[in-house]
Structures are given as C-alpha cells and as structure tokens.
py3Dmol code that shows the C-alpha trace and the ligand (Angstrom):
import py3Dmol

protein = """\
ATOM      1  CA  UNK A   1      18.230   2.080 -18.119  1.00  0.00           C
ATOM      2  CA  UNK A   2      14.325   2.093 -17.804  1.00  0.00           C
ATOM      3  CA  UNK A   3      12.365   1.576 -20.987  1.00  0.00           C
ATOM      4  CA  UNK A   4      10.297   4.235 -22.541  1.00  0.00           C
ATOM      5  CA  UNK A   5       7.372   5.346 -21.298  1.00  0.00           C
ATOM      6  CA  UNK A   6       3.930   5.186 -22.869  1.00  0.00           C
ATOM      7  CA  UNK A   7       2.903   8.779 -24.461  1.00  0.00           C
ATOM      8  CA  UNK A   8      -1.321   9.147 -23.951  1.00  0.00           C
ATOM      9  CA  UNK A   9      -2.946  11.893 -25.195  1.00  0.00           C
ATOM     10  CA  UNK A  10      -7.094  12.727 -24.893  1.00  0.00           C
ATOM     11  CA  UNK A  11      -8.430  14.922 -27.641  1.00  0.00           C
ATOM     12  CA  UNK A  12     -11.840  15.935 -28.666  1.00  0.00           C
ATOM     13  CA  UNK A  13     -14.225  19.191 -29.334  1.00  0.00           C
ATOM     14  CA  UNK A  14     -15.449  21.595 -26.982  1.00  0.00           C
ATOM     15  CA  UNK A  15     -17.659  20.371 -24.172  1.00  0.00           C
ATOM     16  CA  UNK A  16     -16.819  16.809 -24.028  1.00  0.00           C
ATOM     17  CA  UNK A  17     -15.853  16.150 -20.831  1.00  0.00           C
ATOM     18  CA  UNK A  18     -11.784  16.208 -20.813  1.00  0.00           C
ATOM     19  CA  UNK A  19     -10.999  16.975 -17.603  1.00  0.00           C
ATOM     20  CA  UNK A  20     -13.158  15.066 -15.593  1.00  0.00           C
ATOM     21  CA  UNK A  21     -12.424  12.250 -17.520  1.00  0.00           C
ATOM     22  CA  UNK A  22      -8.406  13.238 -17.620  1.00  0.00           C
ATOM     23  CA  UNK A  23      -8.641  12.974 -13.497  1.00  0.00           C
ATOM     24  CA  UNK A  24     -10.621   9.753 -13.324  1.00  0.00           C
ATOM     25  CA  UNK A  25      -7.423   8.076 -15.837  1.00  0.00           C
ATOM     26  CA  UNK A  26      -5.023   9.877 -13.651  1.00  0.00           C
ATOM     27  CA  UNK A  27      -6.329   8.080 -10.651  1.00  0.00           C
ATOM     28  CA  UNK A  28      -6.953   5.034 -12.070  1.00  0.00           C
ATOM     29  CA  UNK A  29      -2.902   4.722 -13.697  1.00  0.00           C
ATOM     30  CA  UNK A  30      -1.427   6.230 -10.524  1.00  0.00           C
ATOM     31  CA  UNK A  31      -3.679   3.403  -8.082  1.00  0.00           C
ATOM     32  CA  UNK A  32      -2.256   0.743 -10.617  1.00  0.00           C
ATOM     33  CA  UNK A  33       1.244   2.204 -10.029  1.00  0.00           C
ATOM     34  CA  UNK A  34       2.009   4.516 -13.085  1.00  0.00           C
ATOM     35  CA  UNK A  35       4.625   6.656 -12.768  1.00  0.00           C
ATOM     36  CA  UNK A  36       2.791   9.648 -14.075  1.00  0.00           C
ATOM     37  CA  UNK A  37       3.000  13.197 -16.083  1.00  0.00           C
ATOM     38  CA  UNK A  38      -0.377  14.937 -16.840  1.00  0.00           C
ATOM     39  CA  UNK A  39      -0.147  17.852 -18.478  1.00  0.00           C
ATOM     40  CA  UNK A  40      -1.955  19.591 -21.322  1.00  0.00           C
ATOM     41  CA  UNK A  41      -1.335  21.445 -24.528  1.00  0.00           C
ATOM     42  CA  UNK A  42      -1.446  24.541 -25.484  1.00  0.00           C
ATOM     43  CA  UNK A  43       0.216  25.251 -21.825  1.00  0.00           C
ATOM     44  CA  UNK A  44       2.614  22.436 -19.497  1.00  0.00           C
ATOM     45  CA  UNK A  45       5.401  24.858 -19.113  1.00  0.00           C
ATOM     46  CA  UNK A  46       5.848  28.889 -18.712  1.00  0.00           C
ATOM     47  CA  UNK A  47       6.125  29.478 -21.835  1.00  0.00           C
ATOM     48  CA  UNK A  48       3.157  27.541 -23.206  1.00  0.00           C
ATOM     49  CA  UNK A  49       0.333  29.010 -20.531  1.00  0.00           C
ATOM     50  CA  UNK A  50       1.720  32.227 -21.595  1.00  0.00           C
ATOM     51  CA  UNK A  51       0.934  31.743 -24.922  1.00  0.00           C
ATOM     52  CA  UNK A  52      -2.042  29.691 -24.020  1.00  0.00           C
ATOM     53  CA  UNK A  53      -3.248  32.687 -22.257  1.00  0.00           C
ATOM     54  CA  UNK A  54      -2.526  34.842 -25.942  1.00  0.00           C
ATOM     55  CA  UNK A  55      -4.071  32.364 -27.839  1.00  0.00           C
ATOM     56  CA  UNK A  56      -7.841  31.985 -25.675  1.00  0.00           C
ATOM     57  CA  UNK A  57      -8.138  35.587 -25.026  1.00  0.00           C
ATOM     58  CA  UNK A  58     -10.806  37.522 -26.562  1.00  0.00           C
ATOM     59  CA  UNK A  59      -8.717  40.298 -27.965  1.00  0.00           C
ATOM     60  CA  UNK A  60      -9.761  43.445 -30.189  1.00  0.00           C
ATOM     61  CA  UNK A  61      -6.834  41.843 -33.483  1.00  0.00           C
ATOM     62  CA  UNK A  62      -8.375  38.635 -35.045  1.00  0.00           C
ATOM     63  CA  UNK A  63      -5.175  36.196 -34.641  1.00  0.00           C
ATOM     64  CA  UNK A  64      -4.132  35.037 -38.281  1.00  0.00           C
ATOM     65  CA  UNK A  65      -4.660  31.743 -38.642  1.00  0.00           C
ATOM     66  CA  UNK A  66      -0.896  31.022 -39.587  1.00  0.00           C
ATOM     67  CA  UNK A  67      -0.039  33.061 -35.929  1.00  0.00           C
ATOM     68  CA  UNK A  68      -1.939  30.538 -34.272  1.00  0.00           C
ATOM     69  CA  UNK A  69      -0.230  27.629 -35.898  1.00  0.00           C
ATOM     70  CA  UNK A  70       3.149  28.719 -34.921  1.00  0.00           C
ATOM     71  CA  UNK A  71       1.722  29.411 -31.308  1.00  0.00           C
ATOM     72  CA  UNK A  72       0.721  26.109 -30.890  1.00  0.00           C
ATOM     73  CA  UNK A  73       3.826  24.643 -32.110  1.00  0.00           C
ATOM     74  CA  UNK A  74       6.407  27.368 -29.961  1.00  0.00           C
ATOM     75  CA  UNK A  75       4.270  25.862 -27.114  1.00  0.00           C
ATOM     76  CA  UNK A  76       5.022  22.537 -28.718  1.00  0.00           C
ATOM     77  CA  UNK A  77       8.725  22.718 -28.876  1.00  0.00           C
ATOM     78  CA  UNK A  78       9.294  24.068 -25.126  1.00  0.00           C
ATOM     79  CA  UNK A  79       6.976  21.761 -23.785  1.00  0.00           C
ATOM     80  CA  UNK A  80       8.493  18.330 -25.782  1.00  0.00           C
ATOM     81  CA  UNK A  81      11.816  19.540 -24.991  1.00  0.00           C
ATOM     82  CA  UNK A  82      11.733  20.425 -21.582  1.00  0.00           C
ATOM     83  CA  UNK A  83       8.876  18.301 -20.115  1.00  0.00           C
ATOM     84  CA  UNK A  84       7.824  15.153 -22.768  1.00  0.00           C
ATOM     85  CA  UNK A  85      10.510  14.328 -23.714  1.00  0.00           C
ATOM     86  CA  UNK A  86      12.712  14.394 -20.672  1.00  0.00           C
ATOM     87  CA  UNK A  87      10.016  12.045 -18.803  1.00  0.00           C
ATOM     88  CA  UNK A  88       9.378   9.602 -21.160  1.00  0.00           C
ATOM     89  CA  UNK A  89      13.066   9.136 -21.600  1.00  0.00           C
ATOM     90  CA  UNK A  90      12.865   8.745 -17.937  1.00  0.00           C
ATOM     91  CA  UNK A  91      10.735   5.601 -18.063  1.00  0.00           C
ATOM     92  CA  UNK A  92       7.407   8.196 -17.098  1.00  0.00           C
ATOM     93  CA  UNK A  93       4.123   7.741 -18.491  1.00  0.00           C
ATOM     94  CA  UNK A  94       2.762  11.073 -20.154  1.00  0.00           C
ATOM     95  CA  UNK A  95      -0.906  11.663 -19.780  1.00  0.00           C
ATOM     96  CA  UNK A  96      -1.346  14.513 -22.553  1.00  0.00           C
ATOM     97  CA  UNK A  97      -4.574  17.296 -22.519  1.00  0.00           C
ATOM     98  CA  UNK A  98      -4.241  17.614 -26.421  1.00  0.00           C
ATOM     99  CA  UNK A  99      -1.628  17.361 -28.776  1.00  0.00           C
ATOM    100  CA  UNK A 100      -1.099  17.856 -32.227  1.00  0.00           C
ATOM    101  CA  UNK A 101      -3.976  15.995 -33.216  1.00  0.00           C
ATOM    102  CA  UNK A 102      -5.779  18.764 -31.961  1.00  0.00           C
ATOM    103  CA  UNK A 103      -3.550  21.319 -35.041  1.00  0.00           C
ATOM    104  CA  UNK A 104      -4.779  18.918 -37.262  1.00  0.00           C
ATOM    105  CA  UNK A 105      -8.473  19.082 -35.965  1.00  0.00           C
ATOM    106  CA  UNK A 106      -8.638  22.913 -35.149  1.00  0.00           C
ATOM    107  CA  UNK A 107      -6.069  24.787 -37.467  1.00  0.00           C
ATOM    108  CA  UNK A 108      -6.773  22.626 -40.741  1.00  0.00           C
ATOM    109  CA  UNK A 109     -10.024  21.345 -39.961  1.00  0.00           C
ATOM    110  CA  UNK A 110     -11.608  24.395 -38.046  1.00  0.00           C
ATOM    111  CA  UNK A 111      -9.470  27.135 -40.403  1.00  0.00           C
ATOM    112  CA  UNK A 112      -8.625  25.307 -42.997  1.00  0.00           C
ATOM    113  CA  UNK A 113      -4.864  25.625 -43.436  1.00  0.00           C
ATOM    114  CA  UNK A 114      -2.923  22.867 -45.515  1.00  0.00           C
ATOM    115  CA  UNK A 115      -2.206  19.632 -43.769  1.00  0.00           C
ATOM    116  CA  UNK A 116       1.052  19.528 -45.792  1.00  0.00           C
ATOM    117  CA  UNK A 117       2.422  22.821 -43.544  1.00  0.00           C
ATOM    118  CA  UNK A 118       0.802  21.005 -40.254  1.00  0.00           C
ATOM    119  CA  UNK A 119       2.840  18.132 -41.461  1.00  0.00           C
ATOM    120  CA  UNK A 120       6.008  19.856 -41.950  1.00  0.00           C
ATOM    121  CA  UNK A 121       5.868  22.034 -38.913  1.00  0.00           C
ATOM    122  CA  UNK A 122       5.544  18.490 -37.288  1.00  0.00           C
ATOM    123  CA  UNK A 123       8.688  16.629 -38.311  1.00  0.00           C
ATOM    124  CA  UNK A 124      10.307  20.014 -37.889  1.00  0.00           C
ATOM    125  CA  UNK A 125       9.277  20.500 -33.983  1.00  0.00           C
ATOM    126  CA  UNK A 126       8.407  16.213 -32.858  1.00  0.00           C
ATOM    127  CA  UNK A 127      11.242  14.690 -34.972  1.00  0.00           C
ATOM    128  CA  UNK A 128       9.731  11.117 -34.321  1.00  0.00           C
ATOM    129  CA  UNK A 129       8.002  11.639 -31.528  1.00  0.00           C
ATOM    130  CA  UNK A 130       3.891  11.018 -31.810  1.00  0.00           C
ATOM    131  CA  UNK A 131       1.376   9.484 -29.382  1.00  0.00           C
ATOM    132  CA  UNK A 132       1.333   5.487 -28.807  1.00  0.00           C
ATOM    133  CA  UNK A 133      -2.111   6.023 -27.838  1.00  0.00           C
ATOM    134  CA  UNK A 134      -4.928   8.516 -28.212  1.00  0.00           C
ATOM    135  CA  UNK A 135      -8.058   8.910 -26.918  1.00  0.00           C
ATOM    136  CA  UNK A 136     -11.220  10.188 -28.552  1.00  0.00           C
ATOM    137  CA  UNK A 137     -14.137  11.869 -26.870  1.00  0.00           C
ATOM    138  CA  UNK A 138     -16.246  12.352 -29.431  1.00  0.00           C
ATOM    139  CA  UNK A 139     -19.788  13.931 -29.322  1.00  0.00           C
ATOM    140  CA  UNK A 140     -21.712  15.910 -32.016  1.00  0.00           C
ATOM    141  CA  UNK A 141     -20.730  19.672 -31.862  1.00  0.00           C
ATOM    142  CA  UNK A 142     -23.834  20.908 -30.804  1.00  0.00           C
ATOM    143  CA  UNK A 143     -24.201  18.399 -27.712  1.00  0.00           C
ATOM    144  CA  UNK A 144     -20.531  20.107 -27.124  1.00  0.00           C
ATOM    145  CA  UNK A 145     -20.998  23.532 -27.612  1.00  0.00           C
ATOM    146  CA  UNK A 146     -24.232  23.864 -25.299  1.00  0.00           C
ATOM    147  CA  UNK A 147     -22.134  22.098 -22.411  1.00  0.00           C
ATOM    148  CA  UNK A 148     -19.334  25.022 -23.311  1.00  0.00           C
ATOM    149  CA  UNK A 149     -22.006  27.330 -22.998  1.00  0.00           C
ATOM    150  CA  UNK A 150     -23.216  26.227 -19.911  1.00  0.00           C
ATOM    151  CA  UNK A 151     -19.702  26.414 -17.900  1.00  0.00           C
ATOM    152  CA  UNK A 152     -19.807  30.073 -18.270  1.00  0.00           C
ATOM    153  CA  UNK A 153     -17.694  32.824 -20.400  1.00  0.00           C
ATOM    154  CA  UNK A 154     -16.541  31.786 -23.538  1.00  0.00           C
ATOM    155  CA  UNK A 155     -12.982  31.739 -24.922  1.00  0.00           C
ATOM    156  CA  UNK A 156     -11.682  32.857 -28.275  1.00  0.00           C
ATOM    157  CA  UNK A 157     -12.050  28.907 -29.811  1.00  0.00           C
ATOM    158  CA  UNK A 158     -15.541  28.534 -28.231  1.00  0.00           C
ATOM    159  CA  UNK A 159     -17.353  31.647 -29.253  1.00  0.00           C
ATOM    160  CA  UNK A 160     -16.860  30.076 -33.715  1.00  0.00           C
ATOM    161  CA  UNK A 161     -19.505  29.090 -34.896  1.00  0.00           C
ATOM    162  CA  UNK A 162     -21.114  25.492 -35.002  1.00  0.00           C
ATOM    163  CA  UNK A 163     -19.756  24.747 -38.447  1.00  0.00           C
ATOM    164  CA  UNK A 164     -16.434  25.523 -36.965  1.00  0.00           C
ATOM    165  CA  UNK A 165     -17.003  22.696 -34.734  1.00  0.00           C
ATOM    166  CA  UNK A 166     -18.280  20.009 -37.095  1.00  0.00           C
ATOM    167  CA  UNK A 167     -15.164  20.423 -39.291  1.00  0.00           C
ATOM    168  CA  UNK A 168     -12.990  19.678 -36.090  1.00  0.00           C
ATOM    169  CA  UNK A 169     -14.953  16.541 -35.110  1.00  0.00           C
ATOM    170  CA  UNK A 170     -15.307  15.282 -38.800  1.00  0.00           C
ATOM    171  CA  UNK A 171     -11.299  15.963 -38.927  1.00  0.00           C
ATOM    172  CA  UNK A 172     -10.989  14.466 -35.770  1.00  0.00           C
ATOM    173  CA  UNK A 173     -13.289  11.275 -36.548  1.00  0.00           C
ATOM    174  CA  UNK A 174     -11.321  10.874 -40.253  1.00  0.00           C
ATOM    175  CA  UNK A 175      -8.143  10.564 -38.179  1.00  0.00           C
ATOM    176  CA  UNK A 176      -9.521   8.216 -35.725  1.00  0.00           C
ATOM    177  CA  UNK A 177     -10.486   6.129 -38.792  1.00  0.00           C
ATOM    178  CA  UNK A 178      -7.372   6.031 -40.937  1.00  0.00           C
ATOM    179  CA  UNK A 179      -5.055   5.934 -37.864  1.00  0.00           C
ATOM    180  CA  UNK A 180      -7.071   3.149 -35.926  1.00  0.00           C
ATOM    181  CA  UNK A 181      -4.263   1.345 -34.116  1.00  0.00           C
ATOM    182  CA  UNK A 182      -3.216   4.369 -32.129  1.00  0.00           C
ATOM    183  CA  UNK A 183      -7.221   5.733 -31.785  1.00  0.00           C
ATOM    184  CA  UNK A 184      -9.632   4.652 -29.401  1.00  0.00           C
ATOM    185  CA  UNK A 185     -13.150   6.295 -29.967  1.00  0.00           C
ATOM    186  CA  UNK A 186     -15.680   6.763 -27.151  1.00  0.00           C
ATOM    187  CA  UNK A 187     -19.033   8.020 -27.207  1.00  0.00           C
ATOM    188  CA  UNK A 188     -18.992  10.606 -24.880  1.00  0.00           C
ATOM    189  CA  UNK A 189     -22.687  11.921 -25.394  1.00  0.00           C
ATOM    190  CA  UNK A 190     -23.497   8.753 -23.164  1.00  0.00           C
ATOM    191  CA  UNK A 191     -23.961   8.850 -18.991  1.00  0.00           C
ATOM    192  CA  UNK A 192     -19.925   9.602 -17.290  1.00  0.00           C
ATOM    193  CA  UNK A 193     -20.635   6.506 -15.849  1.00  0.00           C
ATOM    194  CA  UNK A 194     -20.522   4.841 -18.949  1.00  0.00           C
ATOM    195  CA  UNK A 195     -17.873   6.312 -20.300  1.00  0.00           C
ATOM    196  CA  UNK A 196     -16.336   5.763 -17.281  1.00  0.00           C
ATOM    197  CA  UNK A 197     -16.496   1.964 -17.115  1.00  0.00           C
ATOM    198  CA  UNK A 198     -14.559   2.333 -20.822  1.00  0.00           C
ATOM    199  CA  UNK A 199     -11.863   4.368 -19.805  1.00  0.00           C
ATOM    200  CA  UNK A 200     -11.112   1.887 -16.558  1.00  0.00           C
ATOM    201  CA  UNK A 201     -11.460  -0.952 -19.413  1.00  0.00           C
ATOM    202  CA  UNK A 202      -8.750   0.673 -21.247  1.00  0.00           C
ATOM    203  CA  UNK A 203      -6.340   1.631 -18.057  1.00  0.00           C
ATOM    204  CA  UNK A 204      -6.327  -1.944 -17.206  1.00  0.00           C
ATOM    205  CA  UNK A 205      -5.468  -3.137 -20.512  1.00  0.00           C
ATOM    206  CA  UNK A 206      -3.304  -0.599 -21.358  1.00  0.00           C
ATOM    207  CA  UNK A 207      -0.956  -1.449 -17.893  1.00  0.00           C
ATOM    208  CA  UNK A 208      -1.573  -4.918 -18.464  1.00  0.00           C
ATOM    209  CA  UNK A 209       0.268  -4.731 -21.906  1.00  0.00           C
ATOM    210  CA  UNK A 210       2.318  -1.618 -20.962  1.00  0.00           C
ATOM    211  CA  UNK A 211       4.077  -3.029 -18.066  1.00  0.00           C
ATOM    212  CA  UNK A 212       4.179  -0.696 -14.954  1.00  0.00           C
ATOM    213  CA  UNK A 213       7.494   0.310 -13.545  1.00  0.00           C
ATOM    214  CA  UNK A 214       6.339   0.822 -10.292  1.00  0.00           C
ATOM    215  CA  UNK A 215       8.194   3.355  -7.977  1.00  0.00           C
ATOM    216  CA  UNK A 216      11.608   2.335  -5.962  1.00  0.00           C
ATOM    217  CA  UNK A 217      10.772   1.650  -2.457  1.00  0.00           C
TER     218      UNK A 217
END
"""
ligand_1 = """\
21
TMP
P -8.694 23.207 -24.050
O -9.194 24.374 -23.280
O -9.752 22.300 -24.537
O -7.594 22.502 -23.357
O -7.957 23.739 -25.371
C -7.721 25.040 -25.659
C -8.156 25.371 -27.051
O -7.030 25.325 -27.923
C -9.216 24.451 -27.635
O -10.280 25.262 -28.109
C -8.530 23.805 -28.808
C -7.399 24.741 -29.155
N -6.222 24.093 -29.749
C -5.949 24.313 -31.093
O -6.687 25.021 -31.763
N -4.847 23.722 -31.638
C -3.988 22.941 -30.910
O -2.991 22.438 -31.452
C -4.284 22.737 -29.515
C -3.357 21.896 -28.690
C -5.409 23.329 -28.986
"""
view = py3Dmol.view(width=600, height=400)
view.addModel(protein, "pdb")
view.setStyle({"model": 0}, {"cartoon": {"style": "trace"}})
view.addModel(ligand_1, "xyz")
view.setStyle({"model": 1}, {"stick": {}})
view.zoomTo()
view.show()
C-alpha cells in the first residue's frame, strides 16, 4: 500500500494573490513529480460549488451567520469524503484553496461566532483529519481589499467592511503563531517574484522531506 499523502492548504484574506500563486505550486510539485489534487474550498465537488455559488451571491436575505457555518462545513463533509480523503488515502498529494482555517478566520474572526462550535463542528465533520502544512499569504487588509476591488464585481465576503477584514488576518496571523509547525507565513505585499522564489524554496523542501511517489511508468 502507498503511504499517505501530504494534505497542503493556502489560506489568506481577500486580494492576496491565491490563485496565481496556487498555479505556480501546482507546476512546480507536478515538474518535481507530485502526484497531485488541487482543489479549493467552499466548492471541489457538486455539491460544494453549489453551495459556493449560495454562499458568494449577493442576495436580497442577509445569510445568518450560523447558515453560513453549516454551509461551509456541508461543503466540508462531501468534499473530505468523496474527494480528500479518498486521494490522500491513495498516496495523492492534496493542494487545498482554503480549508477550515479559513471558518476559523472568516466565521469567528470576521462574525464572531464561538471557536468552541467551529471546534466541535470540526471533530464532528474531519474526525482527525487537518492540514500537515499550510500556507499563509498574508498582507494588510487594505493592500487586499483594493486588489479585490480592482478585479471587478464584488462578492457577498468582499463587499464587508475593512474591519471585517482585519479581524480575519489578525485571526489568521494568531493561528499562524500558536500553530507554527504546520504555518508558513509569507509576505505577500512584496513583488510575485519574490514571493515566488519562497514558494519554489518551500516545494523543494517540502518534496525533499515528503518523498515523491512518482507515477508508474
Ligand atoms: P475564495 O474566493 O477566496 O476562494 O473564497 C470564497 C470566500 O469564502 C472567501 O471570501 C472566504 C470565504 N470562506 C469562509 O468564509 N469560510 C470558509 O470556511 C471558507 C472555506 C471560505
């Protein structure tokens, strides 16, 4: 049987560059032979971008906060079950848009609900299941928001306010900090090149330590 594979997720706030910097690790793990899922949360199965779709729209019913939480984590449950799960047990690698760092960041930070229901709601739907390694793109909120802005219309997360935003990267920073091993924090207000040349940094050490299974011929 192949071993585990290595569960990555990227988090951050608004604006920070995920995808662009999602695709550059995706290319640089599959060129060193990762066998690789990349998928992102809320969405990576039907289910999920359905209620993805639910949960960005601008409708005319404010979502209660406790709605949300149990949207993210029905997305959650399908998308462990029937996508995470299945290829790490498989030996895959799982490159992760978000996870539920992100509930922690955006529904108690952001919303302020109680980290003890977040918690609960996490055992509940994960079991043991939690990221070996996570990602931080971290720039102030404002730096973030105006790069939102820029991109064009606004969905229902990005149109809080800026205090919203600066209680989701404080949350996010506080986690980083008391949950070190598992965090790496980059500056991503610097050039993409920069941040770049940290991200290949960490893909080399991270198959160097890993071990990469690489595909049967
Ligand atoms: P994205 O467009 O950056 O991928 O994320 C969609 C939005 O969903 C983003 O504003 C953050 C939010 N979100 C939460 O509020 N809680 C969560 O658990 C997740 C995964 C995302």
């Amino acid at each position: 049987m192949s071993a585990r594979g290595l569960f990555i997720t990227v988090e951050g706030g608004e604006g920070v560059g995920k995808s662009t910097n999602i695709a550059f690790l995706e290319a640089q793990l599959r060129d060193r032979g990762v066998d690789l899922l990349v998928t992102r949360e809320p969405g990576g199965t039907r289910l999920g971008e359905e209620l993805r779709r639910l949960l960005l729209a601008v409708g005319e019913e404010a979502l209660d906060p406790m709605a949300e939480l149990l949207m993210m984590f029905a997305a959650r449950a399908q998308h462990i079950s029937t996508r995470i799960e299945p290829a790490l047990a498989a030996g895959r690698w799982v490159l992760c848009d978000r996870f539920t760092d992100a509930t922690y960041a955006y529904q108690c930070g952001g919303r302020g609900l109680d980290r003890r229901a977040v918690g609960t709601l996490e055992d509940l739907v994960q079991g043991p299941l939690r990221p070996d390694y996570t990602l931080l793109l971290d720039a102030p909120a404002s730096t973030g928001m105006a790069r939102a802005r820029n991109r064009g219309e606004l969905d229902r997360f990005e149109l809080e306010e800026l205090g919203f935003f600066e209680r989701v990267r404080t949350t996010y920073l506080e986690m980083a900090e008391s949950s070190s091993g598992r965090y790496h924090v980059i500056d991503a207000s610097q050039p993409l090149e920069a941040v770049q040349q940290q991200l290949l940094k960490i893909c080399i050490e991270l198959t160097a330590c890993w071990g990469v299974r690489h595909p049967q011929p």
